[in-house]
C-alpha positions in Angstrom: 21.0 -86.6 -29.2 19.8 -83.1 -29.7 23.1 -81.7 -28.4 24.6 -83.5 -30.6 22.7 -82.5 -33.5 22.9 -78.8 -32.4 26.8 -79.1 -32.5 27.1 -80.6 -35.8 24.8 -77.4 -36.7 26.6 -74.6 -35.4 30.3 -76.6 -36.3 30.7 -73.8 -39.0 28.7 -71.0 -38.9 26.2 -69.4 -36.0 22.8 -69.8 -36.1 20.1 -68.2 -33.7 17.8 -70.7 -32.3 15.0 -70.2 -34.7 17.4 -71.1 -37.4 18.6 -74.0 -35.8 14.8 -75.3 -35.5 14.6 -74.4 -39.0 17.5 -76.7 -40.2 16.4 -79.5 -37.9 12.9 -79.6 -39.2 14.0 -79.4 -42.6 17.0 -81.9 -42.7 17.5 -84.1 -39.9 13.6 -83.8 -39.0 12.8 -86.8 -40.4 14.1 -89.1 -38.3 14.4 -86.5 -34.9 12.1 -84.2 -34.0 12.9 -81.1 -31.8 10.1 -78.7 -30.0 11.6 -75.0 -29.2 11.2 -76.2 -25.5 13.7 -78.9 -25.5 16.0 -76.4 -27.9 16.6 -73.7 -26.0 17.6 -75.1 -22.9 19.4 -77.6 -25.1 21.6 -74.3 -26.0 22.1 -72.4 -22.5 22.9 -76.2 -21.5 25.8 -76.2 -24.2 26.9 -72.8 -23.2 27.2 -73.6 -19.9 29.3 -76.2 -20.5 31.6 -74.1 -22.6 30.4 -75.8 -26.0 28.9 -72.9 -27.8 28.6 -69.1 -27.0 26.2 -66.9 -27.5 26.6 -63.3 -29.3 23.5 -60.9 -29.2 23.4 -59.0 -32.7 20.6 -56.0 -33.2 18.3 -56.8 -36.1 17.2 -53.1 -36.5 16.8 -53.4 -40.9 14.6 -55.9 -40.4 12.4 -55.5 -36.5 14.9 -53.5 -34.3 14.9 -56.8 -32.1 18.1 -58.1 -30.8 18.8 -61.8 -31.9 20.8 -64.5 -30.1 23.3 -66.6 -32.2 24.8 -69.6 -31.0 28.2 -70.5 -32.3 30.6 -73.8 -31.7 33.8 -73.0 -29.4 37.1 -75.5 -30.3 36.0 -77.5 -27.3 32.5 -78.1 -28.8 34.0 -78.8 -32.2 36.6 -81.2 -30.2 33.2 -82.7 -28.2 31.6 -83.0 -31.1 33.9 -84.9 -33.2 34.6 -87.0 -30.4 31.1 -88.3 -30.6 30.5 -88.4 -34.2 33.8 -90.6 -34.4 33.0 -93.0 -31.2 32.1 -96.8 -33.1 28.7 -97.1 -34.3 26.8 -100.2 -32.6 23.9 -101.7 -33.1 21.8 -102.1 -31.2 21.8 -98.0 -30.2 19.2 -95.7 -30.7 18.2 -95.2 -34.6 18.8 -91.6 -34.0 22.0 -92.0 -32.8 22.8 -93.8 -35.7 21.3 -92.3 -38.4 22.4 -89.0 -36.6 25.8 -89.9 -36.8 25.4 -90.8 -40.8 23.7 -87.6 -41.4 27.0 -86.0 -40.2 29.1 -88.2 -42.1 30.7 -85.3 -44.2 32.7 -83.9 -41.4 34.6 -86.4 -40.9 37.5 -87.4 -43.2 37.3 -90.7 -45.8 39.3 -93.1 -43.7 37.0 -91.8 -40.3 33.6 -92.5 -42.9 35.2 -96.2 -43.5 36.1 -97.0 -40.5 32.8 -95.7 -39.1 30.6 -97.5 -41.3 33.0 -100.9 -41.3 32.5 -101.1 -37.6 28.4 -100.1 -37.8 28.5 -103.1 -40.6 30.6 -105.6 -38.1 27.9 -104.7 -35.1 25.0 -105.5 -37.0 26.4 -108.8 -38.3 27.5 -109.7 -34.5 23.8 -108.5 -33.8 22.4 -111.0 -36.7 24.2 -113.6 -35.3 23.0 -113.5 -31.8 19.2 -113.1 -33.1 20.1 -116.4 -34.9 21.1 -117.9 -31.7 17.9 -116.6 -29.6 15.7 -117.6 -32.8 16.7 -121.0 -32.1 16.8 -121.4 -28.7 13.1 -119.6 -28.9 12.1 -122.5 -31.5 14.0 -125.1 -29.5 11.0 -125.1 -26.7 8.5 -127.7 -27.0 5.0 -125.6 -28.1 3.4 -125.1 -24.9 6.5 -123.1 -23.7 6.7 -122.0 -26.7 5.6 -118.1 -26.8 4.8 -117.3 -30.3 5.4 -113.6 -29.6 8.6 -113.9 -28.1 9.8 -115.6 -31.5 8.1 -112.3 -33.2 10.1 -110.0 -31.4 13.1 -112.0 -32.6 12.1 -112.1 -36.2 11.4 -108.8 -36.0 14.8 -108.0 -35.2 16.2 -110.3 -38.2 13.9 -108.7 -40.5 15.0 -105.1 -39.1 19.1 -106.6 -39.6 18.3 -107.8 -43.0 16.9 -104.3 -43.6 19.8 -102.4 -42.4 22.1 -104.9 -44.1 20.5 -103.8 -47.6 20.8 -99.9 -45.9 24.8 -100.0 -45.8 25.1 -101.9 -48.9 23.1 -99.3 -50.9 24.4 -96.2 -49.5 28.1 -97.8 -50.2 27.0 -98.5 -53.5 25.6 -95.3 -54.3 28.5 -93.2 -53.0 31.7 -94.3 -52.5 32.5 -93.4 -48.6 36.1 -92.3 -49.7 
């Protein structure tokens, strides 16, 4: 996920790994959390890999120290997209998910639709198969019955019903066009 994030980051203008942090902790930090260890070899990963490069710039105005920026290359902005456009299922990771939505302005208004149509059809195709293990959970007589194996499965409905009211507020609230 963090390479991820760190593309959609540097997409449009370089950043130095500090400021990268910075954005993380104060955007996207909610939901993901990223420590300076996993972030720079996160970035000499990417570079590597041809995704980013890195630029050295002298700072001598403010302590005469020589900073690192980071900047996207086509093939990380082609990598990039690549993922941010890939359908949206449930179950993933949340951070996946909600990573993808925080990123949701890159991409074009039919991409954003057709993004969050399929992320809507998964979690109803998800509902539906809770439904089916709620029942075949509740189906057992009660001394096979395992009361926290039907809590795991309610949790799930309640955590669908949540994410239900999710999409249909943030369509509401801002037309994805």
């Amino acid at each position: 996920m963090l390479e991820h994030i760190v593309l959609g980051i540097l997409y449009d203008q370089p950043h130095t790994g500090y400021e990268i942090k910075k954005e993380i902790d104060e955007t996207i930090g909610i939901m993901y959390r990223a420590s300076f260890g996993s972030l720079y070899p996160m970035l000499k990963k990417l570079c590597s890999k041809g995704l980013i490069t890195e630029t050295d710039s002298s700072d001598t105005a403010e302590s005469g120290r020589i900073k690192k920026y980071y900047q996207s290359t086509e093939k990380g902005k082609t990598y990039f997209h690549t993922w941010l456009t890939a359908p949206m299922e449930f179950p993933d990771s949340i951070e996946n998910q909600l990573g993808k939505v925080y990123f949701f302005s890159m991409l074009t208004p039919p991409e954003r639709t057709e993004q969050f149509a399929g992320y809507e059809k998964s979690i109803s195709q998800f509902r539906t198969k809770l439904e089916e293990m709620h029942e075949a959970c509740m189906a057992k007589p009660d001394s096979e019955h395992d009361y926290y194996h039907g809590a795991l499965v309610y949790y799930g409905q309640t955590l669908i019903d949540n994410l239900t009211r999710w999409c249909a507020l943030v369509k509401k609230q801002k037309e994805l066009k």
